[in-house]
Backbone bond lengths (Angstrom), bond angles and torsions (degrees), N, CA, C in turn:
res aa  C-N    CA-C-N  psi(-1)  N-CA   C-N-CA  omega(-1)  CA-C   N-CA-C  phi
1 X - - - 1.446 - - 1.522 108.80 -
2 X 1.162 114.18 141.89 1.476 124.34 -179.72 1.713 110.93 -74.14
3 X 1.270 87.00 147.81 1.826 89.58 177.47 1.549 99.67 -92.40
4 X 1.486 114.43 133.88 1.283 122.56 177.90 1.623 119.59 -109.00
5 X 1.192 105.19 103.72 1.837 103.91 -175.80 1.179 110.44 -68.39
6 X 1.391 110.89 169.00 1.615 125.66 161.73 1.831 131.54 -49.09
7 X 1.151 93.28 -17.25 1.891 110.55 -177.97 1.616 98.43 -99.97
8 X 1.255 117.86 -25.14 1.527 105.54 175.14 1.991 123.10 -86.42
9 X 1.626 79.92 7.07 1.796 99.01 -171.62 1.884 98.20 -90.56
10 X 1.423 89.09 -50.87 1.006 112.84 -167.57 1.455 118.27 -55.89
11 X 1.617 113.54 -51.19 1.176 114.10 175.84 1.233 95.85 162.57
12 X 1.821 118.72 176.90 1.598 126.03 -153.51 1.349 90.85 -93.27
13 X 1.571 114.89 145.51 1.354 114.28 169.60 1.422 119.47 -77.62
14 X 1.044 116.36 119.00 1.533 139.19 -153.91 1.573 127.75 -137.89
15 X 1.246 123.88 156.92 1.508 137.35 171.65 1.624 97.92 -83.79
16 X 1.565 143.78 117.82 1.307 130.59 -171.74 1.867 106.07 -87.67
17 X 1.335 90.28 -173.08 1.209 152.40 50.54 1.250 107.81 -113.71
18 X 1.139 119.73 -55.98 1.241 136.47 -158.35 1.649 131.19 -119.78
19 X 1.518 117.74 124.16 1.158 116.11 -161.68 1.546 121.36 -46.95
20 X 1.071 92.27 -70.61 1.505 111.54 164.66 1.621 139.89 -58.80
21 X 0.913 111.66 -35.84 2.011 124.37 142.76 1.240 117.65 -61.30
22 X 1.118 112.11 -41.58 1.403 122.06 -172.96 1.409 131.38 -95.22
23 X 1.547 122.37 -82.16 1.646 120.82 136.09 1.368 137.97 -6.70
24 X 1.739 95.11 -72.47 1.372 97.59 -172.00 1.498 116.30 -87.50
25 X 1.334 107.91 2.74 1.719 128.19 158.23 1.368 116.69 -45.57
26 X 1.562 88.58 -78.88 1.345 104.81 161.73 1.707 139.03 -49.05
27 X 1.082 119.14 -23.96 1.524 126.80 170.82 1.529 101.87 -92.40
28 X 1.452 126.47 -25.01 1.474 127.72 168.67 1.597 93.97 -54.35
29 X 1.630 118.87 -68.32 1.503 99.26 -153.78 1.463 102.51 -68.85
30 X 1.438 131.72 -37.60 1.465 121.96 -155.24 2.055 96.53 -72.49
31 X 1.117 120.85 -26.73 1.373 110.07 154.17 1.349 133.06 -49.19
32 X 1.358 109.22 -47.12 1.751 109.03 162.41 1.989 125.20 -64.99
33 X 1.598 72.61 -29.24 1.674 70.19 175.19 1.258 121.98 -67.03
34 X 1.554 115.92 -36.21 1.674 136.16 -179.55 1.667 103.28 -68.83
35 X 1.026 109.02 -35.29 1.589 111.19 -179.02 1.607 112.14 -84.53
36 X 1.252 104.23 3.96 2.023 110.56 -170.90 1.650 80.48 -115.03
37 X 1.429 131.95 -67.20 1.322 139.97 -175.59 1.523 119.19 67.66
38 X 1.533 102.35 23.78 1.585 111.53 175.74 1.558 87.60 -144.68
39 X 1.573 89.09 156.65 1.835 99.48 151.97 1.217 126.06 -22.23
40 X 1.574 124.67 126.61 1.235 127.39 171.22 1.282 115.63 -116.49
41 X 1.452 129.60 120.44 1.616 146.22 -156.29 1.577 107.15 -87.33
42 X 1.162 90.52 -54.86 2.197 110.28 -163.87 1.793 87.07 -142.84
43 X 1.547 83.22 126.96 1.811 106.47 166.74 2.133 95.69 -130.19
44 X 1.109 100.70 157.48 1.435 134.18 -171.54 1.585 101.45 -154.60
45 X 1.762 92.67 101.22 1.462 98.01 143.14 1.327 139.50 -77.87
46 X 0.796 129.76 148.29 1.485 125.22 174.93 1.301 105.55 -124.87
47 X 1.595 128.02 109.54 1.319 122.34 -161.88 2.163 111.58 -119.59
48 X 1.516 92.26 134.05 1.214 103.50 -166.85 1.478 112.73 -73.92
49 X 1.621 123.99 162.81 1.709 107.66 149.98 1.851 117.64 28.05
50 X 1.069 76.80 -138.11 1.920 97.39 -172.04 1.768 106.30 -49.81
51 X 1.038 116.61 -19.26 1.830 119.88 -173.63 1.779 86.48 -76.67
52 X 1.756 101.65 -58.40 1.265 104.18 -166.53 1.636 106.70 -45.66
53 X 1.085 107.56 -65.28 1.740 130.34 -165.66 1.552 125.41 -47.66
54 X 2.036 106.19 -20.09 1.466 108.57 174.25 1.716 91.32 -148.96
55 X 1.066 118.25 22.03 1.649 102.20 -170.78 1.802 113.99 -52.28
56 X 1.594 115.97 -33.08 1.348 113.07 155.91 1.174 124.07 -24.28
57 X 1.761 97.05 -101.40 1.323 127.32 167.12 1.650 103.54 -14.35
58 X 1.193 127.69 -91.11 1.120 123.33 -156.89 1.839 124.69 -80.78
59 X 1.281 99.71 7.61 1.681 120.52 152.81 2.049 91.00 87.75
60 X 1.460 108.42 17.15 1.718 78.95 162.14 1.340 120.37 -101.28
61 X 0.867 86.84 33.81 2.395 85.09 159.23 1.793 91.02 -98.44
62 X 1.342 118.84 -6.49 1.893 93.48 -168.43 1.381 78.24 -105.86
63 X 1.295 127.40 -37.52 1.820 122.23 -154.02 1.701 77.37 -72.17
64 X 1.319 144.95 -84.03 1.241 136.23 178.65 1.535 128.71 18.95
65 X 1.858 76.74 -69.10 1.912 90.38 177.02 1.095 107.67 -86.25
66 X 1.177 131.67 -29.60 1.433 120.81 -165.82 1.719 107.39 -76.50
67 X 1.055 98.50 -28.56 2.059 105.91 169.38 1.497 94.47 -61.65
68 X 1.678 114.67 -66.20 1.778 102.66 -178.91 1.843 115.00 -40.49
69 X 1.123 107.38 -38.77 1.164 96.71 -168.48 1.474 119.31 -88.78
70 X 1.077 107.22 32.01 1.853 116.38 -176.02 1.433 110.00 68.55
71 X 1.543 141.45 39.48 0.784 132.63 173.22 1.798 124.04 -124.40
72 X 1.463 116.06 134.61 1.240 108.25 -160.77 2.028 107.15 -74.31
73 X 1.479 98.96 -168.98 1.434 108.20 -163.21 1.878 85.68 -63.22
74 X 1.054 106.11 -60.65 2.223 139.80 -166.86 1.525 81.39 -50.24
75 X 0.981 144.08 -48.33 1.724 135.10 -166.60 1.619 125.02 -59.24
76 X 1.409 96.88 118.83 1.540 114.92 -149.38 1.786 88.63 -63.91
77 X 0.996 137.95 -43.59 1.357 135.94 -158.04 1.496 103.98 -81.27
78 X 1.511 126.95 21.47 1.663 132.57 174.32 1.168 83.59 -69.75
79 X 1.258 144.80 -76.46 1.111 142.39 -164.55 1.706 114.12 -18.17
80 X 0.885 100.09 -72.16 1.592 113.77 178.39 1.569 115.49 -72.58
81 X 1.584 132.55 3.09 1.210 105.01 -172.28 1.274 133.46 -54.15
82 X 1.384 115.94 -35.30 1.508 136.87 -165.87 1.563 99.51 -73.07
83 X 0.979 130.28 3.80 1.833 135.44 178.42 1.095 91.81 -101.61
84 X 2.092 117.40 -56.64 1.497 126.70 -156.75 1.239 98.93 -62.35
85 X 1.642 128.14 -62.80 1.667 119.58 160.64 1.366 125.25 -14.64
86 X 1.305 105.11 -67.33 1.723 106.10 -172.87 1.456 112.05 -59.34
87 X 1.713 115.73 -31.68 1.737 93.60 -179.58 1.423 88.11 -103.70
88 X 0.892 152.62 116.93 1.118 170.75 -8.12 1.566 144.07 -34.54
89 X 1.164 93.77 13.61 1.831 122.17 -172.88 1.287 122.36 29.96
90 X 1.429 93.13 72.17 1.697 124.26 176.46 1.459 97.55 -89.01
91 X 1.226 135.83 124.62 1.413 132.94 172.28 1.839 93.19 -93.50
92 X 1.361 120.06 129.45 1.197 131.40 -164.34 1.918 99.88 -131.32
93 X 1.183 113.13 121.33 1.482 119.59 178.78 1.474 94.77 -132.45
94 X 1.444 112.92 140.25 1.715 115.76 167.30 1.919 98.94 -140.92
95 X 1.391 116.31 120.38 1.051 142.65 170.89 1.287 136.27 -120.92
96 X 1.106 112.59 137.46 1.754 126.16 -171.81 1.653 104.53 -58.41
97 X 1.104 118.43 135.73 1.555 117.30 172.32 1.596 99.57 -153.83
98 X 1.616 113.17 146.91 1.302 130.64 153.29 1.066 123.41 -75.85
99 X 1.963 149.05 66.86 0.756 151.58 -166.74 2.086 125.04 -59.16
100 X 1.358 86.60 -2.81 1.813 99.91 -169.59 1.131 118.96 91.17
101 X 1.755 127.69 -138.19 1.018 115.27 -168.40 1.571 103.83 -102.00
102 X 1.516 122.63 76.91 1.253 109.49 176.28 1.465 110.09 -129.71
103 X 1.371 129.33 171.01 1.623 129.75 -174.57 1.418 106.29 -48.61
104 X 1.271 94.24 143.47 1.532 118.49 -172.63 1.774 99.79 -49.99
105 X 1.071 104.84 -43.60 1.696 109.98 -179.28 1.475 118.40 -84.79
106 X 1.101 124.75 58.04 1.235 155.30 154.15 1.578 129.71 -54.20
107 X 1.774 101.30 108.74 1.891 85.52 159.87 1.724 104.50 -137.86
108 X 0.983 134.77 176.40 0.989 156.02 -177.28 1.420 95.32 -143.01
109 X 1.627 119.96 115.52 1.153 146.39 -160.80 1.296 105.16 -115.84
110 X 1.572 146.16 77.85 1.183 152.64 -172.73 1.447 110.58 -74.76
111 X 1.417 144.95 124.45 1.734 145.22 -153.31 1.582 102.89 -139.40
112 X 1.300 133.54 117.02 1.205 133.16 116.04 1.700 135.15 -88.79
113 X 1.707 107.19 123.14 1.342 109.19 -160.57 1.562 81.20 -87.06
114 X 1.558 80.01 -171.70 1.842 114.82 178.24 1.893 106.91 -53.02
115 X 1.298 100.69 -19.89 1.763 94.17 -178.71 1.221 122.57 -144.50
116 X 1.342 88.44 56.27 1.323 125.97 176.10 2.099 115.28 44.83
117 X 0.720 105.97 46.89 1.408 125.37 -177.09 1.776 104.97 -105.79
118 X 1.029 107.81 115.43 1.109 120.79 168.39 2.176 138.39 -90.75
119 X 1.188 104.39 129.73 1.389 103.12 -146.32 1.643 94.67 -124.49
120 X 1.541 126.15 138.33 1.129 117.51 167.26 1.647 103.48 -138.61
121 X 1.760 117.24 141.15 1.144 111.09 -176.90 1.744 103.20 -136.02
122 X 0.926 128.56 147.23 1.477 139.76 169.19 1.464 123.52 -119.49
123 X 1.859 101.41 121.31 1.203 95.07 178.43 1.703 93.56 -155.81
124 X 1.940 105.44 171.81 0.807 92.78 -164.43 1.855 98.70 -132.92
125 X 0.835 113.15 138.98 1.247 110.62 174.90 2.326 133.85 -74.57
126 X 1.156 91.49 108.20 1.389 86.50 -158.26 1.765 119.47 -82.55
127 X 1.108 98.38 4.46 1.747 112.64 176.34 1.707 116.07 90.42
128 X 1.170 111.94 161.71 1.556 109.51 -159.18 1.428 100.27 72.57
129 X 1.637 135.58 49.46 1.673 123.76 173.21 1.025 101.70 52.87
130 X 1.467 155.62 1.03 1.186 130.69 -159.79 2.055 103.72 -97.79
131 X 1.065 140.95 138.85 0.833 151.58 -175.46 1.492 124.88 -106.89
């Protein structure tokens, strides 16, 4: 059996604010990225409810990219993804969408890879980082 510390009670070790905006943002995109498994050119968010309503504020437009860009929730450079995108010529779009009846924490992750193949994934982030 694993030894379980006090920080794993507490919550996922993470870039904040917020687990679930944030974290599970971030494990949303690096899931699409693993499921694309090539270069990604142009991403389109499509952001649900509550993603839509503070995705600023609460930094998941960077946890977003920074998941596209292979980077975990704990990775000091979340901060910066949305720069790291641009010099690396990530075309980055984030847009309001009514997704229906699904969790407020909602994205629809729109993908063009390196050959021109287009990829769309939806997921939603349920809090505690979890994605």
């Amino acid at each position: 059996m694993a030894n379980i510390g006090i920080f794993d009670v507490l919550g996922p070790i993470m870039i904040g604010p917020s687990s679930s905006h944030t974290a599970g943002a971030a494990r949303l995109g690096k899931i699409a990225r693993t499921i694309v498994n090539k270069p990604i050119k142009d991403v389109t968010f499509l952001l649900h409810g509550s993603f839509k309503e503070t995705y600023k504020g609460h930094g998941t437009d960077r946890a977003l990219v920074a998941g596209i860009l292979g980077m975990m929730p704990d990775d000091e450079r979340l901060r910066d993804a949305l720069l790291i995108a641009e010099k690396e010529g990530l075309e980055v779009h984030f847009l309001p969408a009514d997704l229906g009846q699904v969790h407020p924490n909602t994205v629809k992750i729109v993908m063009t890879d390196c050959d021109d193949i287009n990829w769309e994934v939806l997921g939603s982030s349920i809090g505690g980082g979890l994605g």
